[in-house]
C-alpha positions as CSV (number, residue, x, y, z in Angstrom):
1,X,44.1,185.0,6.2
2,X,44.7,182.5,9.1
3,X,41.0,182.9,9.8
4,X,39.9,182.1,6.5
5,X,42.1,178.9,6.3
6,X,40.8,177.7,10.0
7,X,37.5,178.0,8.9
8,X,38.1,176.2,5.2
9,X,39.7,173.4,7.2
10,X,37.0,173.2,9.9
11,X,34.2,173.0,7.2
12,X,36.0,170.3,5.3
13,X,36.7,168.3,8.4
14,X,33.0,168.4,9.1
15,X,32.0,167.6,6.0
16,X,34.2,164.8,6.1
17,X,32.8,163.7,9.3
18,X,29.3,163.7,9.3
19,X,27.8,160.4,8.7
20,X,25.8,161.4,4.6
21,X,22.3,160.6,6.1
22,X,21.2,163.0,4.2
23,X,22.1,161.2,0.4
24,X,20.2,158.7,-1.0
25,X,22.2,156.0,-1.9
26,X,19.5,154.7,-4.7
27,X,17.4,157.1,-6.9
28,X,15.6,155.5,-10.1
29,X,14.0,157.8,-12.9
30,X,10.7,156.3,-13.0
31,X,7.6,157.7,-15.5
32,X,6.2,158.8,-12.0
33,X,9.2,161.1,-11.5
34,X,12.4,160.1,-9.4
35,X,12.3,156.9,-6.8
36,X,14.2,157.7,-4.0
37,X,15.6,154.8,-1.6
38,X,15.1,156.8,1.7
39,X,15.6,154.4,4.5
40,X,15.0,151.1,6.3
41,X,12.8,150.8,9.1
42,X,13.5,147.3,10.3
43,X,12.7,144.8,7.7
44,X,10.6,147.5,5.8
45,X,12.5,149.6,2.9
46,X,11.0,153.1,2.6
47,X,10.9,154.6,-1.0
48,X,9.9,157.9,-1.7
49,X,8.4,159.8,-4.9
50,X,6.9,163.0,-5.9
51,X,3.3,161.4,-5.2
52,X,4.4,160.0,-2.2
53,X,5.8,157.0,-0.4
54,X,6.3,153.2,-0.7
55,X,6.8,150.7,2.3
56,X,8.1,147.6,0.8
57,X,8.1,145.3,3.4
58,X,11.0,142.4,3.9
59,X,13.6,144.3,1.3
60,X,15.1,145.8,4.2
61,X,18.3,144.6,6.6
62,X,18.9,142.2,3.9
63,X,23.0,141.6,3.7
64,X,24.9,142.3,1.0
């Protein structure tokens, strides 16, 4: 039992911890399928969709 709750805690500590690179923070429904907001590479925003990927230069690094 001790096991199982070191183990639920460890798991929700990490999950808690890791930085959510992983999530998109912007996905759009598009009649191309879904637009995901992937990253920024410099000034350069990088989109992706199921036919592929978009480099929208200067959208990137912009301050909010």
């Amino acid at each position: 039992m001790k096991l199982q709750q070191l183990v639920i805690a460890s798991v929700v500590f990490v999950l808690a911890a890791v930085p959510k690179i992983a999530f998109a923070d912007e996905v759009w429904n598009s009649g191309y399928g879904k637009v995901v907001y992937q990253s920024d590479r410099g000034k350069t925003a990088i989109w992706t969709y199921p036919g592929g990927t978009i480099f929208i230069e200067g959208l990137a690094g912009i301050p909010t």
